[in-house]
N, C-alpha and C positions, 0 to 999 in steps of 0.2 A: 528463676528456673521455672519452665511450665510443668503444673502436678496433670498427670492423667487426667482427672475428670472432664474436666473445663475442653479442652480440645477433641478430647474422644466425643465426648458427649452434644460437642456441636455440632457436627460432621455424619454424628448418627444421627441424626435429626434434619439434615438439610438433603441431605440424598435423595431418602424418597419424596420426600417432600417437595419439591422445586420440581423433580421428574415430573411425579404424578399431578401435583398440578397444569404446571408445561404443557401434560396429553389427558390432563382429564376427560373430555370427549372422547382421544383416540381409545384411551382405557376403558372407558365406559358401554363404548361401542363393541368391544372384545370380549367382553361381559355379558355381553345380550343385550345392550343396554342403547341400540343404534338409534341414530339420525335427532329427530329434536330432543330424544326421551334423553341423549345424552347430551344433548348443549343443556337443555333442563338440570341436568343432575347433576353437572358440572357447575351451572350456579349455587344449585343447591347449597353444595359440598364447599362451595366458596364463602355463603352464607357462615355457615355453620363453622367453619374455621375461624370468622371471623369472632364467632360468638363463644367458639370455646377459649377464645383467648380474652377475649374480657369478661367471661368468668376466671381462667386461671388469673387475670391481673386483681381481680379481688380477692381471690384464694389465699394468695403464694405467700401474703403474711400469716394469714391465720394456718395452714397447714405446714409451710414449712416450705425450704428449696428442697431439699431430699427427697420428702413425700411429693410434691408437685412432680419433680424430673423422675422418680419410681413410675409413680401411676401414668405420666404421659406418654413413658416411652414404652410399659406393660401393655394399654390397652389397646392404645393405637399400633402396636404390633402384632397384638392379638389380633384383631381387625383386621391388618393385612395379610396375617397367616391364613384367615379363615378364608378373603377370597382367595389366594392363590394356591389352596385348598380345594376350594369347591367355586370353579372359577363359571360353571354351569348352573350356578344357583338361579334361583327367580329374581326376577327384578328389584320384588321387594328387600330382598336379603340381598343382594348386592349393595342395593342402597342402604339400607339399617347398616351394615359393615361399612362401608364407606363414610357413611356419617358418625360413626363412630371413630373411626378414625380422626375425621376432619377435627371433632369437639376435642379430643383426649392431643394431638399434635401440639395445638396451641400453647399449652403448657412450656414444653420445648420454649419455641420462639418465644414468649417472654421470659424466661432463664437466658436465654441469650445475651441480653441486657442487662442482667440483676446480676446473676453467677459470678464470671470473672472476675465484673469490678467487685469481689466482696471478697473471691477466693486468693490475690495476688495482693502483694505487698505493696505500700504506696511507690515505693523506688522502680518500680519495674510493672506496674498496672497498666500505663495504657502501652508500652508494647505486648503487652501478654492479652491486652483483650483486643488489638489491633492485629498481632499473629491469629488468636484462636475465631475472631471475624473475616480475617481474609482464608484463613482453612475450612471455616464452613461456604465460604462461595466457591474456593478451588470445589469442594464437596458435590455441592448444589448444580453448577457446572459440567462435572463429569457425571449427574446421575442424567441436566437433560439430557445429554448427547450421548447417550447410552440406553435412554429406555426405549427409544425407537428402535435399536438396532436387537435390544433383547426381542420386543414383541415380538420381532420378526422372525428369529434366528430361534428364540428360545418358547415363545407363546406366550399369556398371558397370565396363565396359572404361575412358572417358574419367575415370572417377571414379578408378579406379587408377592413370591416366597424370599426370591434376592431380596425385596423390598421387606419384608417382613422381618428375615433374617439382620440386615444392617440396623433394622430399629432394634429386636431384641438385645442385639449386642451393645447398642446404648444401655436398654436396660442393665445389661448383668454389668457391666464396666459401673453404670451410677450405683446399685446394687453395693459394687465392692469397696467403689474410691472415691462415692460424694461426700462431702460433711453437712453437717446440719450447722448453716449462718444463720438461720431467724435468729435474730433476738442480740446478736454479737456486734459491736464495733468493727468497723475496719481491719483496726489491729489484730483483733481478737480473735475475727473471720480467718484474716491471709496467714494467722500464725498454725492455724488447721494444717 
């Protein structure tokens, strides 16, 4: 049987995620952030996702899967709150936000791989991380094919708040239904 966490929690994670990368440029450019200053920023931000995740892969024993999937899906939805907030901010503060985001997501993607296999019992673990993997691509999927049609329809600001909103709601779901595996056996994890 799949528990909340593990499914909720990858699907808020892959949304904006896959979107905003997909149109980092278009997004950046909507921002103030036009022409090379956003193919620029868009490596940037690719940089730095790359790097918060192997920070979070050195983390996530010493703090924990709970604390890692808390803090990853708090800050970097802070971060996307704040552009689609203040979506006329300066360059710089776009980019501080944005890069904050990209460092604090990372966390997410590696739980991706750690989490289920720890949270599901051996008899039924790889179709539960083979469901809760293919619901974050359905996920990932409908955010790129939708954040074009948001920009458009809806502008940039709402489009980083939708986007902001789907993370936070990872958070409050981890908040209420993750467990803490550091330290547990297998067994010990999926009887959570």
């Amino acid at each position: 049987m799949l528990r909340g966490p593990t499914v909720r929690e990858l699907r808020g994670s892959s949304i904006p995620l896959f979107a905003i990368y997909a149109f980092a440029p278009r997004i950046l450019d909507a921002l103030g952030l036009g022409g090379t200053r956003a193919n620029f920023g868009s490596a940037v931000i690719t940089v730095l996702f790359l790097l918060g995740t192997v920070v979070f892969v050195l983390l996530i024993n010493r703090l924990g899967r709970r604390k890692v999937i808390l803090h990853s899906f708090l800050w970097s939805g802070l971060a996307l709150l704040g552009l689609g907030l203040f979506p006329q901010s300066s360059p710089t503060v776009t980019m501080l936000l944005f890069a904050g985001y990209a460092l604090f997501i990372g966390g997410t993607q590696i739980l991706q791989w750690v989490y289920p296999n720890e949270l599901f019992p051996t008899e039924v673990r790889g179709t539960a991380v083979g469901l809760a993997s293919s619901l974050s691509r359905i996920g990932a999927a409908a955010g790129t094919y939708l954040v074009p049609l948001s920009l458009t329809e809806l502008g940039i600001g709402a489009t980083m708040l939708i986007a902001a909103g789907i993370t936070l709601v990872g958070f409050l779901v981890s908040l209420r239904m993750a467990p803490e595996t550091r330290g547990l056996g297998l067994e010990e994890a999926a009887s959570l």
